[in-house]
ROKOL-685697 format. One line per field, with one value per residue (C-alpha): residue number from 1; residue in one letter; y, x, z. Coordinates in Angstrom, 1 decimal, always signed. Layout:
N
num [NUM / ...];
residu [a / ...];
north [Y / ...];
east [X / ...];
up [Z / ...];
This chain:
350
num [1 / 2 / 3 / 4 / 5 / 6 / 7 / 8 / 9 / 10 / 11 / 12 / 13 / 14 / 15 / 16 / 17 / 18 / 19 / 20 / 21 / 22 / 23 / 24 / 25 / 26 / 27 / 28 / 29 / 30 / 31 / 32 / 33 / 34 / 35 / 36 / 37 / 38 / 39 / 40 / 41 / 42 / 43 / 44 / 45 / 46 / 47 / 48 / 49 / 50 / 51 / 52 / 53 / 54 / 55 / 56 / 57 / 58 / 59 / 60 / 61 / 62 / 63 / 64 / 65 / 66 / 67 / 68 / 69 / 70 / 71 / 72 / 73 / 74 / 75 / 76 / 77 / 78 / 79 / 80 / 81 / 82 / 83 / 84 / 85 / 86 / 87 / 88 / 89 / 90 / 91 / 92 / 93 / 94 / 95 / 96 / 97 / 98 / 99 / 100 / 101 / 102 / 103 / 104 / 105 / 106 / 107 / 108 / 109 / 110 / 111 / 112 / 113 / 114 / 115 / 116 / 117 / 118 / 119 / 120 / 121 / 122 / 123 / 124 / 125 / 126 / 127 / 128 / 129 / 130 / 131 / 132 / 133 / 134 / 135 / 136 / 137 / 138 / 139 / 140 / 141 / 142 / 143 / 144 / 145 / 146 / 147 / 148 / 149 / 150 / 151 / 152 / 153 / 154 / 155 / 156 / 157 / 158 / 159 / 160 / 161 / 162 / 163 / 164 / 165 / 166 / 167 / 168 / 169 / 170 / 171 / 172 / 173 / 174 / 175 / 176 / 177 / 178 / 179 / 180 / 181 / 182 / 183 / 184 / 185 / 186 / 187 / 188 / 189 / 190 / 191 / 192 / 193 / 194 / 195 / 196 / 197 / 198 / 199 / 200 / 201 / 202 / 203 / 204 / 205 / 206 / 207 / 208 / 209 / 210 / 211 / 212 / 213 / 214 / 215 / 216 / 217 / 218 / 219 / 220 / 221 / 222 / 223 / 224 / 225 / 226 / 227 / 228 / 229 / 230 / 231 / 232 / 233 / 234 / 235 / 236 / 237 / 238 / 239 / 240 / 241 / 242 / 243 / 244 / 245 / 246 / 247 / 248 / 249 / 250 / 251 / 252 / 253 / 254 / 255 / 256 / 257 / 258 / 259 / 260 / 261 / 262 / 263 / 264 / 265 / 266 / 267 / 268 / 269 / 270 / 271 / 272 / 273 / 274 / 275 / 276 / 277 / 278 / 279 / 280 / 281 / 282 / 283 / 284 / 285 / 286 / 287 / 288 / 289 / 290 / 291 / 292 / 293 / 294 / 295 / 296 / 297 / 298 / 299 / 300 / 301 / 302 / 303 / 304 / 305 / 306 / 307 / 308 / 309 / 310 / 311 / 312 / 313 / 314 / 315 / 316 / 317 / 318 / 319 / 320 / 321 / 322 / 323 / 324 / 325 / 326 / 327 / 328 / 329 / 330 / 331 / 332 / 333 / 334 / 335 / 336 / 337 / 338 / 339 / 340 / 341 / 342 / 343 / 344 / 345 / 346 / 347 / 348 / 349 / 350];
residu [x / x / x / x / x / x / x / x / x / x / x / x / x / x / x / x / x / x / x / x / x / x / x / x / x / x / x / x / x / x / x / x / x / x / x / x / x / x / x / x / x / x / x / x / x / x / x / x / x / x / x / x / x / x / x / x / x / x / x / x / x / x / x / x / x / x / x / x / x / x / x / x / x / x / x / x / x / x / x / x / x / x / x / x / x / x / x / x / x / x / x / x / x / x / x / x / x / x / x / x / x / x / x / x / x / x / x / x / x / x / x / x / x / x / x / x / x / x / x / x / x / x / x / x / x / x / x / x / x / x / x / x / x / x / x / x / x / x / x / x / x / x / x / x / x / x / x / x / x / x / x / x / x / x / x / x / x / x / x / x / x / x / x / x / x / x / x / x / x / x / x / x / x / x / x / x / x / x / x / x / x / x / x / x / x / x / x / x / x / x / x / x / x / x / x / x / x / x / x / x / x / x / x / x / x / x / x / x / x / x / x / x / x / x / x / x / x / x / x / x / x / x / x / x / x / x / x / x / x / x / x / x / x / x / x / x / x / x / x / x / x / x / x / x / x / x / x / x / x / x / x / x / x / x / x / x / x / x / x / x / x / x / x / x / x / x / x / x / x / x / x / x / x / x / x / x / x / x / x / x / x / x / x / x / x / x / x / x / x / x / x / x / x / x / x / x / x / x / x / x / x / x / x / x / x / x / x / x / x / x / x / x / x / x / x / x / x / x / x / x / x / x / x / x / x / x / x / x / x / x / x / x / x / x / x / x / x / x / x / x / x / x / x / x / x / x / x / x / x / x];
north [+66.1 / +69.1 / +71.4 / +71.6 / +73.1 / +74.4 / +75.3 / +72.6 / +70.1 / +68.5 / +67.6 / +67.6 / +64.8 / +63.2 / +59.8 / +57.0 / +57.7 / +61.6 / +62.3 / +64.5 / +63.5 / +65.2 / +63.3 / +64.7 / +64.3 / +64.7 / +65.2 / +65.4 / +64.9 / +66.5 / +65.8 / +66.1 / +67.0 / +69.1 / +69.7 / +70.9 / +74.8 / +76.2 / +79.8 / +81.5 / +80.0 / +77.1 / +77.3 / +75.3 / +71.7 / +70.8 / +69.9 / +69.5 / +67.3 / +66.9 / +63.7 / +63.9 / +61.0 / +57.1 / +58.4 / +61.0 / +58.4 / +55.8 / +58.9 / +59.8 / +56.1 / +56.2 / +59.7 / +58.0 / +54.9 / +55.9 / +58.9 / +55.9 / +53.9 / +57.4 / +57.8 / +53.9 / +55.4 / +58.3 / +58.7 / +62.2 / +62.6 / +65.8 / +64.4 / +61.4 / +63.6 / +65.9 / +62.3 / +61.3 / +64.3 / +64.2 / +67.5 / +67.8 / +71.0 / +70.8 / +69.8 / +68.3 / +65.1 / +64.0 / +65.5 / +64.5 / +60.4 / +61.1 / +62.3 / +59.8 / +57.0 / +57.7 / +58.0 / +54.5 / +53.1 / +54.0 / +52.9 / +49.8 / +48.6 / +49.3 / +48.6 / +46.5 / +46.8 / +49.3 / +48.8 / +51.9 / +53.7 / +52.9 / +54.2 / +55.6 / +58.2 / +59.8 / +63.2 / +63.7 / +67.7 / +68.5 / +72.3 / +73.7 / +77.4 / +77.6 / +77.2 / +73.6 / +70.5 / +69.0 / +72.1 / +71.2 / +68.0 / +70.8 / +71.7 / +68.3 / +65.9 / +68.3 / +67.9 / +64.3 / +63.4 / +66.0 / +64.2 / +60.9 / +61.9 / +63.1 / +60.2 / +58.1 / +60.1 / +63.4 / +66.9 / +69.1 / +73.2 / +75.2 / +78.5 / +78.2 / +79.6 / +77.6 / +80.4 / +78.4 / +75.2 / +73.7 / +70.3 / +70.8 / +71.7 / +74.3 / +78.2 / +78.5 / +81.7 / +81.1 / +83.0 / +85.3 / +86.0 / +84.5 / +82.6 / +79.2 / +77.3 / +73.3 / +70.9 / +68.1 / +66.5 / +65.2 / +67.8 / +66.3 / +69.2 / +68.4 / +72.2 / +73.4 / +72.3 / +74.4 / +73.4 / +72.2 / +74.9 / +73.3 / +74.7 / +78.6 / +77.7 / +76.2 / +79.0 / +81.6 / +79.8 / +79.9 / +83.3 / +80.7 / +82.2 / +80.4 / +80.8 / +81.4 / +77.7 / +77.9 / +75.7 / +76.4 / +77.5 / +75.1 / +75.1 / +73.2 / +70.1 / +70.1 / +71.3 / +74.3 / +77.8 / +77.7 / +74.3 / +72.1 / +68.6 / +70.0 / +68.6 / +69.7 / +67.1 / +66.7 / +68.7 / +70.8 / +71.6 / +74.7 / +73.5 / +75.4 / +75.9 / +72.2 / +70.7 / +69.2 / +65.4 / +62.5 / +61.8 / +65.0 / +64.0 / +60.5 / +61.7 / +64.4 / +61.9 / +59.8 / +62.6 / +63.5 / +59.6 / +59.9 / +63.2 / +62.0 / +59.2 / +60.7 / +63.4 / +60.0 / +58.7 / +62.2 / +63.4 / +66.6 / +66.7 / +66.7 / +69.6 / +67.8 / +67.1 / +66.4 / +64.2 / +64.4 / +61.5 / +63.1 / +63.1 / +60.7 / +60.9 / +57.3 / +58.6 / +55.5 / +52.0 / +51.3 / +55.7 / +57.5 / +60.4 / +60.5 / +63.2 / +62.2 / +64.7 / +65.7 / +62.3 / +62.6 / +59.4 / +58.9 / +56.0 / +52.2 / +52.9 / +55.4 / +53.1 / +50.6 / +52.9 / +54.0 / +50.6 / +49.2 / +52.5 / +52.2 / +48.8 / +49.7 / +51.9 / +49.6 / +48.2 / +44.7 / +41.8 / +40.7 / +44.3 / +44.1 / +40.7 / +41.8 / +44.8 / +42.8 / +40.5 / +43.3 / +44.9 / +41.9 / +41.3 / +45.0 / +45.0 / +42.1 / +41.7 / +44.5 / +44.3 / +46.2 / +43.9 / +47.2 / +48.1 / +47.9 / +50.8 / +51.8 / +54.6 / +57.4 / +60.6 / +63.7 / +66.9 / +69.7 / +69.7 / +71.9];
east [+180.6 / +182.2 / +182.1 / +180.5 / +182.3 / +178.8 / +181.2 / +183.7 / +181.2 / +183.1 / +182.4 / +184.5 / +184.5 / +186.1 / +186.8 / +186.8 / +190.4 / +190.1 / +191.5 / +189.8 / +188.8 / +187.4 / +184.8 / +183.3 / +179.8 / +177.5 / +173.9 / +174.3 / +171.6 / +172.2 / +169.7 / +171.9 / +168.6 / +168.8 / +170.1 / +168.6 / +167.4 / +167.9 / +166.4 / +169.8 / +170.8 / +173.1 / +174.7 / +171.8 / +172.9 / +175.0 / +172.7 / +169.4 / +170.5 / +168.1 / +167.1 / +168.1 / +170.3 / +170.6 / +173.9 / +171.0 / +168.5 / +171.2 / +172.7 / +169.0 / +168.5 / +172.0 / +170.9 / +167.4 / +168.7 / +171.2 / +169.0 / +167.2 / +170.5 / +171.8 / +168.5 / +169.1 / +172.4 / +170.9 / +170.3 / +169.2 / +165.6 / +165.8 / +168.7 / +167.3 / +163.8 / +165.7 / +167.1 / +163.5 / +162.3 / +162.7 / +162.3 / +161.2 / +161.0 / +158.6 / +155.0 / +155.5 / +155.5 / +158.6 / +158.0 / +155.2 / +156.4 / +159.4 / +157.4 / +154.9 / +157.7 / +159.6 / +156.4 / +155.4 / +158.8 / +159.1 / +155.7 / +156.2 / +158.8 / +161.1 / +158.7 / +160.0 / +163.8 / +164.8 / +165.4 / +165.3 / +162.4 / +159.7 / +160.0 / +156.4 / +157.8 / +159.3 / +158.0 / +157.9 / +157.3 / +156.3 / +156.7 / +155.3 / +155.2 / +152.2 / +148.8 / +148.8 / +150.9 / +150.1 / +148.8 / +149.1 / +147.1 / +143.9 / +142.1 / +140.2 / +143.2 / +145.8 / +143.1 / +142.6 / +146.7 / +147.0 / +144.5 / +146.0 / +149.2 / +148.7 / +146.5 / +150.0 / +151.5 / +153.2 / +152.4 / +151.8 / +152.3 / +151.7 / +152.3 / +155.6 / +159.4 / +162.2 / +164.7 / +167.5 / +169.0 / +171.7 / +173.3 / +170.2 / +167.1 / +165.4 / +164.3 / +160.6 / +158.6 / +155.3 / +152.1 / +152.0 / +155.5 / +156.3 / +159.9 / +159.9 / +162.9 / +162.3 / +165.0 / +166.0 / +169.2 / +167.4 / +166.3 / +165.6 / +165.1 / +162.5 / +161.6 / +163.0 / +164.8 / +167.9 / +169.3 / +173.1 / +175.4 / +175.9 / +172.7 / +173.5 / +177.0 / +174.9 / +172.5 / +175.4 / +177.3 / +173.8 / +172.0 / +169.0 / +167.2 / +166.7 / +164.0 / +164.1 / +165.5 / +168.3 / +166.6 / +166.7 / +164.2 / +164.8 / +162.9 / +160.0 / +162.1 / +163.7 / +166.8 / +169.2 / +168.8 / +171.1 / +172.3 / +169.4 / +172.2 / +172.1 / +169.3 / +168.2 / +166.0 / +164.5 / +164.5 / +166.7 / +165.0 / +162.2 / +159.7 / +156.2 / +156.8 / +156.1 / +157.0 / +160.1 / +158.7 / +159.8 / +157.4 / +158.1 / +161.8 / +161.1 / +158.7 / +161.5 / +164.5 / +162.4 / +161.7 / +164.9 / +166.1 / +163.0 / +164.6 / +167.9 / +166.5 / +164.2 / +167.1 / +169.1 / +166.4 / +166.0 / +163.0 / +162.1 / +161.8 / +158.7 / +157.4 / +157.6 / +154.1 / +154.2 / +151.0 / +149.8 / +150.1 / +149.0 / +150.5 / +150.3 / +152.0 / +152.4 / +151.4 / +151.5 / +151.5 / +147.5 / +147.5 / +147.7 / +146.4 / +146.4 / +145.4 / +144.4 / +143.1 / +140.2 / +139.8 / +140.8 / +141.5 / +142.5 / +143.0 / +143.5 / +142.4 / +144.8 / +147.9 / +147.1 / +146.9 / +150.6 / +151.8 / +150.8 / +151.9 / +155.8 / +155.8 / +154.8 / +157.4 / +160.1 / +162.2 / +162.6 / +161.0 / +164.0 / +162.8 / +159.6 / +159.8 / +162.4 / +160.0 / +157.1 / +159.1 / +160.2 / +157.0 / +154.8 / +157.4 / +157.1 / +153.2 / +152.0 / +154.9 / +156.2 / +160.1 / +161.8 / +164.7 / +166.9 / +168.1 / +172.1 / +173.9 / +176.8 / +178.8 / +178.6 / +180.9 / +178.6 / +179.0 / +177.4 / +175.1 / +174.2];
up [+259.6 / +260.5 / +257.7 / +254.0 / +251.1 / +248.5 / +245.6 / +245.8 / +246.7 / +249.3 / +252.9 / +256.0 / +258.2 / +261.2 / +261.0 / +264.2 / +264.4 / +265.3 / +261.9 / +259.3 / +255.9 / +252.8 / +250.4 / +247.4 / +246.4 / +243.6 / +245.8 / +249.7 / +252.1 / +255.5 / +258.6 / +261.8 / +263.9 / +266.6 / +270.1 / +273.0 / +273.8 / +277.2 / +275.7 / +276.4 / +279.7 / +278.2 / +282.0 / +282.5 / +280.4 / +283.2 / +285.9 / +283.7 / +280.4 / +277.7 / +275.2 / +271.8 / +271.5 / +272.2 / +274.4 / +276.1 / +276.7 / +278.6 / +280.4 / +281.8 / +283.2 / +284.5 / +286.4 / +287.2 / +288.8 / +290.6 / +292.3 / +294.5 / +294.9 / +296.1 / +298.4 / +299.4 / +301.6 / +302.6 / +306.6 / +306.2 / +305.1 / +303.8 / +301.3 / +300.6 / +300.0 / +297.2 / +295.4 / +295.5 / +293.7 / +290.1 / +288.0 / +284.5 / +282.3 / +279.2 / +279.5 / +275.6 / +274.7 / +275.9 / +279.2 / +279.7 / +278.7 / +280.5 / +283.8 / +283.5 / +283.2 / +286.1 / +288.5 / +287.0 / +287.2 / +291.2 / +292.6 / +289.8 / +288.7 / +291.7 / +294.1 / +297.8 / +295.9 / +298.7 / +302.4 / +303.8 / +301.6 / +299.9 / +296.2 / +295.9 / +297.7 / +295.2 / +294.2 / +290.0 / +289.2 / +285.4 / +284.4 / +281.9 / +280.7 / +278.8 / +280.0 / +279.5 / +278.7 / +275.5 / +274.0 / +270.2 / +271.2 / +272.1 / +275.7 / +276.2 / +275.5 / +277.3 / +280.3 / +280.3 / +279.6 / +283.2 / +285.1 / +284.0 / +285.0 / +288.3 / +289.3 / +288.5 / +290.8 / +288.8 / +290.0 / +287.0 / +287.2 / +284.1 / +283.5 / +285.4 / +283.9 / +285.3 / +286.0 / +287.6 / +287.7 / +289.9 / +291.6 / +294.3 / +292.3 / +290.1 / +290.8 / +289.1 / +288.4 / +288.6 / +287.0 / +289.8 / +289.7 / +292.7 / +292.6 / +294.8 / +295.7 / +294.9 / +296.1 / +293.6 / +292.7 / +288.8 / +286.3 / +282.4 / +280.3 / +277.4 / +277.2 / +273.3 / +270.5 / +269.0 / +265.6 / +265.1 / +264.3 / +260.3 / +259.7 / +260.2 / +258.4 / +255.5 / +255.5 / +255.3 / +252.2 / +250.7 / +251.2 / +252.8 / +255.6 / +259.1 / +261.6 / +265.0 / +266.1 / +263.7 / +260.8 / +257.1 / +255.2 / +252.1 / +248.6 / +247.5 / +247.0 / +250.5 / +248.4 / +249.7 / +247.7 / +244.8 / +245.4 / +244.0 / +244.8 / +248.8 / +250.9 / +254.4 / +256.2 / +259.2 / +262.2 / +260.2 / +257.8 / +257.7 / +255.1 / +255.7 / +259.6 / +259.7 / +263.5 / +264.3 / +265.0 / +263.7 / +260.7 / +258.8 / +259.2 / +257.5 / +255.1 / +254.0 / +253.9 / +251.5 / +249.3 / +248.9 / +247.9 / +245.8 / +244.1 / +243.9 / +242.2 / +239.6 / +238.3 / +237.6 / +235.4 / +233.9 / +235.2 / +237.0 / +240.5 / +242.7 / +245.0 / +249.0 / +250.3 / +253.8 / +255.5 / +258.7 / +260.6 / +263.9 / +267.3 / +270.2 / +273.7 / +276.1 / +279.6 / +281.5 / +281.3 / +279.6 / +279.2 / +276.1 / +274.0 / +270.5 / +268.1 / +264.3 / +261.8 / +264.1 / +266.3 / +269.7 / +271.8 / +275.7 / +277.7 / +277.2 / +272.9 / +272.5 / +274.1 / +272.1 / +268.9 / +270.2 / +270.9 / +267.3 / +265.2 / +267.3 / +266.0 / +262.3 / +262.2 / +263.8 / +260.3 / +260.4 / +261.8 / +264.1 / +265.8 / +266.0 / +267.5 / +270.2 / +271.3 / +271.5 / +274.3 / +276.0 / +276.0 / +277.0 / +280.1 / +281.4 / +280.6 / +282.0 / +285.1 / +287.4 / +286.1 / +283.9 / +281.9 / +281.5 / +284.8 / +284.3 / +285.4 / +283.2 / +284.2 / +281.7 / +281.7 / +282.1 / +279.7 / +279.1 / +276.5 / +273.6];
């Protein structure tokens, strides 16, 4: 989707074939998400990628692999010491999955595959610019998911800026205003969201207001100001200040099928009502905190509370089944089944 006509009701697309399209519509639902935020320094996206997308996720573990493989020819150890050193920027809950993954992955997973190196070696940084990782999670789960990470093997340092990012590491301000240097050829960026561009365009056709990300502020319904058939969902959307996760995005989407719906039976539409589900974060294999209106689990409970509400959420049985597999070989063995590298062109990201 490239553009949105309000007053002709009409859509711009491009189709497979690089050609544009326009398709009219009676009640449109938009929810392109999000992309990634690098506070102003978008120079940044080049060496430090985030994970928004499926194509993010395989370009990460393309990135991850191929650091040891890289270390693997390495005969300097200084080099093969910055391969070995992964850097990731946001103590959230993707950082702090993604951190924890890769420390698991090396002293795990790819353990006695290398010749010259040992992969518990490498070196996994987390930074974090608040006071803590986790923070929406509260102090006593933000401590325990930092103990848990560092005993598998992640250093955490909060209160830190990253001010610079290149091919060979980071530049990081810390509290005391100190910059330090840290060498590292992979930097994931889970530090910010920014909305996609449609959303200011939609907001500007409208008269709707955005916030400071770039969502809309929509109408009870979820619908656009002045254009009760237009939608905004998701991480697009600004309904309350609610966060940018994946349940209010669901919950939204349903609504609005739910509204579209009800005005074709004649009936008036519903106000949204968004309910808290909580938050959880996956540390480490048998390591998890979850947060539930008030409860506050760590440890081998909370994974399995994450493990069983991923599979709820998983749509069809086929899926569920195939996870289940895959999770019971990477639980109870040492391997991981997805280890094919497939060469991905980089680009900078936005």
């Amino acid at each position: 989707m490239v553009e949105i006509d309000l007053d002709r009701r009409e859509v711009t697309v491009v189709r497979p074939d690089a050609r544009r399209a326009i398709l009219p519509y009676d009640s449109l639902v938009v929810g392109v998400g999000v992309g990634q935020s690098y506070f102003g320094h978008d120079e940044f996206a080049e060496w430090a990628p985030g994970m928004k997308t499926l194509a993010d996720a395989m370009l990460q573990r393309q990135r991850i692999f191929s650091a040891f493989e890289m270390a693997e020819l390495e005969d300097d150890p200084e080099a093969r010491r910055s391969w070995l050193t992964f850097v990731v920027v946001g103590g959230g809950p993707t950082g702090v999955e993604i951190s924890g993954q890769i420390a698991e992955l090396a002293r795990r997973a790819l353990k006695n595959n290398f010749r010259h190196f040992d992969p518990a070696e490498v070196h996994v940084a987390l930074f974090e610019g608040g006071k803590e990782i986790l923070a929406s999670f509260g102090d006593r789960l933000s401590a325990k998911a930092t103990r848990a990470l560092e005993k598998t093997g992640v250093t955490v340092h909060t209160g830190c800026v990253v001010t610079a990012v290149d091919a060979d590491g980071v530049a990081v301000k810390g509290a005391d205003g100190a910059v330090t240097r840290y060498p590292a050829k992979t930097t994931i960026w889970a530090a910010g969201v920014s909305a996609s561009p449609l959303a200011k365009k939609l907001a500007d056709a409208s008269g709707a207001d955005v916030d400071r990300a770039g969502r809309v502020k929509v109408e009870r319904d979820c619908s656009l100001r002045g254009h009760p058939e237009v939608f905004v969902v998701g991480d697009m959307m600004n309904f309350d200040d609610l966060p940018g996760v994946a349940e209010v995005a669901l919950q939204s989407g349903v609504h609005a099928a739910k509204t579209i719906r009800r005005r074709l039976d004649g009936k008036d539409a519903q106000p949204f009502k968004y309910r808290d589900l909580g938050s959880m974060a996956a540390i480490s294999r048998r390591r998890a905190v979850v947060s539930f209106h008030g409860l506050r689990v760590a440890g081998f409970l909370g994974w399995l509370m994450w493990l069983f509400v991923h599979l709820a959420f998983l749509t069809g049985f086929k899926n569920r089944f195939k996870t289940i597999v895959s999770w019971t070989l990477s639980f109870l063995g040492t391997g991981r089944t997805e280890r094919a590298l497939i060469r991905i062109p980089e680009r900078k990201r936005r």
